[in-house]
C-alpha positions as CSV (number, residue, x, y, z in Angstrom):
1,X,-2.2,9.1,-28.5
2,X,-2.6,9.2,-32.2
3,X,-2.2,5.1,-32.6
4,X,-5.7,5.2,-30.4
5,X,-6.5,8.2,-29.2
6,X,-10.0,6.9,-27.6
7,X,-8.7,4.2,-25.7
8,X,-5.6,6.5,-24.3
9,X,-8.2,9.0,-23.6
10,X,-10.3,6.9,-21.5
11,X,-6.9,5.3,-19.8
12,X,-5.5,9.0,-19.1
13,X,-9.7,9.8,-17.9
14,X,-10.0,6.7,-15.5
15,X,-6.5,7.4,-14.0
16,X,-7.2,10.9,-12.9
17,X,-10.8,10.0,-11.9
18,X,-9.6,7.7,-9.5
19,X,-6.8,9.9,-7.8
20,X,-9.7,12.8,-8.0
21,X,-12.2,10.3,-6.2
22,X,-9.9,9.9,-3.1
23,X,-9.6,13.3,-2.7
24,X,-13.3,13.8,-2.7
25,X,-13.3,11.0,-0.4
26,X,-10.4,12.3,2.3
27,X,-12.9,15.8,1.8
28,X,-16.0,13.7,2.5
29,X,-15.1,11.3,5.5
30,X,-13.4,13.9,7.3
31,X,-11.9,12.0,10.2
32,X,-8.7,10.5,10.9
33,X,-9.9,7.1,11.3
34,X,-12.1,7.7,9.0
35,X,-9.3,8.6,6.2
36,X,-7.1,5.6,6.9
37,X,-9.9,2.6,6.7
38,X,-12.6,4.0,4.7
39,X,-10.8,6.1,2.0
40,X,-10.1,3.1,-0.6
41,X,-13.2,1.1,-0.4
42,X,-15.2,4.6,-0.5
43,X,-13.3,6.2,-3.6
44,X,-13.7,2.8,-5.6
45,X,-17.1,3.3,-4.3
46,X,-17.6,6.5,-6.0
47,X,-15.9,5.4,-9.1
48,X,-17.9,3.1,-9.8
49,X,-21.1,5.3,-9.3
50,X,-20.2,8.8,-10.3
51,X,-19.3,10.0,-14.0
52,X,-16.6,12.1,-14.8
53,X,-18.7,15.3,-14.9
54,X,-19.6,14.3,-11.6
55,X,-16.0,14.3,-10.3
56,X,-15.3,17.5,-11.6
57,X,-18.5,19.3,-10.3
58,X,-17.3,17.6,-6.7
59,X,-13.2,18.6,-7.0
60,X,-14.2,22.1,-7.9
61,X,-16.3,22.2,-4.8
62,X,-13.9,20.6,-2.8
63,X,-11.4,23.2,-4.3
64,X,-13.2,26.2,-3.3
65,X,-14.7,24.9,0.4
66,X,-10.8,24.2,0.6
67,X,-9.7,28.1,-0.4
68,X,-6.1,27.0,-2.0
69,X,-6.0,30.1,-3.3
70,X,-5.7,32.0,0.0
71,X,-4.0,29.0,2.0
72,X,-0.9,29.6,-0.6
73,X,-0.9,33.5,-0.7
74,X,-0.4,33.3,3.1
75,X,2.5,30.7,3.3
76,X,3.7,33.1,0.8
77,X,3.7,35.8,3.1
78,X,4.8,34.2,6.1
79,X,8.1,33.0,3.9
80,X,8.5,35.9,2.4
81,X,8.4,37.6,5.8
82,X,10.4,34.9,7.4
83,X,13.3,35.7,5.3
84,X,12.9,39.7,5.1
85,X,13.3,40.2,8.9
86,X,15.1,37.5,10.9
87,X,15.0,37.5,14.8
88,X,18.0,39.6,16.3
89,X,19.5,38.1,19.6
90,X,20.8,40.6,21.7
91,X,24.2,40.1,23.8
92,X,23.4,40.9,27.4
């Protein structure tokens, strides 16, 4: 990064824009057909036509309609309480 540390910038940026605009994508089409014929052609789509501060306005929204935050706290819990109290089988 210090040899060219504007062209390794914009290779690092255009990398992560792209894996960010299929996720927007998946978040946008929504459908399981959908998803498996539409999500190249529409993240490329959105590449090309939305800028960086764009994609980050759009994966923060994505992030919160998603709640992460509470989707990891409760696998958390249900491991967590998975491991603390097994099922017992009683011998009849």
């Amino acid at each position: 990064m210090e040899a060219d540390p504007v062209g390794e910038s914009k290779r690092i940026v255009f990398k992560n824009a792209y894996l960010s605009d299929q996720i927007i994508a998946i978040a946008i089409l929504n459908s399981e057909w959908k998803i498996k014929l539409l999500t190249p052609l529409f993240a490329k789509y959105l590449l090309w036509y939305l800028t960086p501060q764009k994609i980050l306005k759009l994966s923060v929204i994505v992030l919160t309609i998603g709640n992460i935050g509470d989707f990891i706290n409760a696998i958390r819990y249900l491991r967590a309480n998975r491991t603390t109290s097994p099922n017992r089988i009683a011998d009849e």
